[in-house]
Each structure stands twice: as structure tokens, then as C-alpha cells.
C-alpha positions in Angstrom: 35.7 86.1 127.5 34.3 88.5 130.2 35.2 92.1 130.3 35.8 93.6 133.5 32.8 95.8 134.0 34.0 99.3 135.5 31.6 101.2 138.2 31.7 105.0 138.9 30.3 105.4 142.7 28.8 108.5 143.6 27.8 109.7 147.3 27.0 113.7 148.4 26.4 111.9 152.2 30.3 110.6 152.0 32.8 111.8 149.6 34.9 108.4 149.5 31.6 106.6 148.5 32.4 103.9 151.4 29.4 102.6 152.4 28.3 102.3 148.5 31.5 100.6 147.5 31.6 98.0 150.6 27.6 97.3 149.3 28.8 96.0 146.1 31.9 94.6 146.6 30.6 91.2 145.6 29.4 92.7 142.1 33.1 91.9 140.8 33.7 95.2 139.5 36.3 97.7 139.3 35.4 100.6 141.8 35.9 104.6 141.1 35.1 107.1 143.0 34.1 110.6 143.1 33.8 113.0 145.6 32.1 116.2 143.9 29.1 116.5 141.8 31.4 117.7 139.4 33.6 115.2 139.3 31.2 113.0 139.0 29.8 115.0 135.5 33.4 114.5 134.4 33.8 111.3 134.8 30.2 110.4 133.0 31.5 112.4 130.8 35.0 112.3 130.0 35.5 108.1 130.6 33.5 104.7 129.8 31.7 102.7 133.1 29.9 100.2 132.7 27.8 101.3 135.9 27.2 104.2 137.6 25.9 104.2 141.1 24.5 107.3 142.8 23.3 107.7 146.1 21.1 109.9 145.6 18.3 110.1 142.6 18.4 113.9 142.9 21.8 113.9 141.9 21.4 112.4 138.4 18.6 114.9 137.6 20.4 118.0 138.6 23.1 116.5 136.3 20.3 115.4 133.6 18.4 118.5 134.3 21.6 120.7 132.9 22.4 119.3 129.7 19.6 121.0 128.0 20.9 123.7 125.2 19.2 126.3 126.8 20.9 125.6 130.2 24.4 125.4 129.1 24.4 128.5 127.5 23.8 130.8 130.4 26.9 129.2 131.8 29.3 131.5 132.9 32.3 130.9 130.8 34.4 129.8 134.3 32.3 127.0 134.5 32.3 125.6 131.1 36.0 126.0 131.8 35.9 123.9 134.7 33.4 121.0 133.2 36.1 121.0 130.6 38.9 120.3 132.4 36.8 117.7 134.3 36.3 115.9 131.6 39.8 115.6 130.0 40.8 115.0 133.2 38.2 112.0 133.6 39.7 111.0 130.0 43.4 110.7 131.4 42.4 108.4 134.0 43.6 111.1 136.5 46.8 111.9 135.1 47.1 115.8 135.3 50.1 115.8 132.9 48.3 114.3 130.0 45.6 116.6 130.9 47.8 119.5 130.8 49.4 118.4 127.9 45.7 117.6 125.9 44.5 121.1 127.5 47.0 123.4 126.0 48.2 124.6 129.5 51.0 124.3 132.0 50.9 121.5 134.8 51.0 124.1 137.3 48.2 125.8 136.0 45.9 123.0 135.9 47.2 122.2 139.6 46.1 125.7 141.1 42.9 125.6 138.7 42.1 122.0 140.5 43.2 123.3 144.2 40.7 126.8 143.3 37.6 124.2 142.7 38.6 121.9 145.7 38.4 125.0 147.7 35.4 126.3 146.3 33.6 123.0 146.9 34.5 123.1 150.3 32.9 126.8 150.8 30.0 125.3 149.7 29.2 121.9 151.3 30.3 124.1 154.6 28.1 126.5 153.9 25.1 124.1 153.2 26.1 122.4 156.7 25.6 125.2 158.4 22.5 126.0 156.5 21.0 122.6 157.4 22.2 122.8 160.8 20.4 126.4 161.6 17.5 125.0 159.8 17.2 121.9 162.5 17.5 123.9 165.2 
């Protein structure tokens, strides 16, 4: 008997991972996305792929390159938080009221604590677009 094999697609270029997912369509796999570096630690994390696809080598090793001991503890204690909620999160399959619930905290809470890191994320791919843009011309 074959098990389905599960693959985690990962693209900084394109947040819903489309051209990546279209590419191996005929692989026969069930397809997850992520749209954030750090979504994508939680979900390596946090849940059990068979594959995972990247679009970019870089990405792995900034991901590889923080797991050392020494890097983990100069974390500020806001992001350990946030790596931590990834990851249950990843572990529920998505479902923020069993996250909640396994986290100790109110669904609310872990609503505004997900909307905070959305918007965070967004300050920050905008602000590298506009870096990259000034940069080219």
C-alpha cells in the first residue's frame, strides 16, 4: 500500500507558491503552502512532509543557519514566542482553536498575535521592495 506523500512548497518570489505547485502537479502529492519564511520554519517544524520544496536555496540556510544553540539564544523572547506558536499551529493543521487550546491562551489572543505578524511581515517585504527598487534605479 502507498502512502500519500505530503509536500510543503515554499516561494519568497510568490507567496501562494503557484508556479512551484503547477510544476509538480504530476508528482501525485498533496500540496501545502506557505507564504512567510516563518511559516515555512513552522511548518518544518511543527508537521511531517514528506517533501519540502523551496524556491530559493538561500532560504533553507537562513533557516539552517539559525538553529545553532548559540543563535537561538540571543533571540528576543517575542520571537521565540512567535516560532512557538508557528509551530503548534503547523501541528493543528491550521486549526487556531486547537492551537489556542494546546497554547494555554484565548482564541482571540492568538487571532491578534497572528494579525500583529501578518502585518509585520508585510512592513518588511514592503520595505525590501522599496529597497530593491531604489537600488535598481
Amino acid at each position: 500500500m502507498n502512502a500519500i506523500k505530503t509536500l510543503l512548497v515554499y516561494s519568497a518570489k510568490d507567496p501562494t507558491a503557484q508556479d512551484l505547485t503547477e510544476a509538480t502537479s504530476a508528482w501525485g502529492c498533496m500540496v501545502s503552502t506557505c507564504s512567510s519564511l516563518d511559516q515555512l520554519r513552522g511548518n518544518i517544524e511543527g508537521s511531517d512532509y514528506s517533501l519540502v520544496l523551496c524556491d530559493s536555496a538561500s532560504d533553507l540556510r537562513q533557516l539552517v543557519s539559525e538553529n545553532s544553540t548559540e543563535e537561538v539564544l540571543r533571540l528576543p523572547l517575542a520571537e521565540i514566542e512567535k516560532r512557538h506558536i508557528m509551530r503548534v499551529l503547523s501541528s493543528t493543521g491550521g486549526n487556531k482553536t486547537r492551537a489556542a487550546r494546546v497554547l494555554g491562551i484565548d482564541t482571540k489572543t492568538l487571532y491578534n498575535k497572528l494579525k500583529a505578524y501578518r502585518s509585520s511581515e508585510d512592513l518588511a517585504r514592503k520595505r525590501a521592495e522599496q529597497q530593491s527598487g531604489s537600488m535598481a534605479g
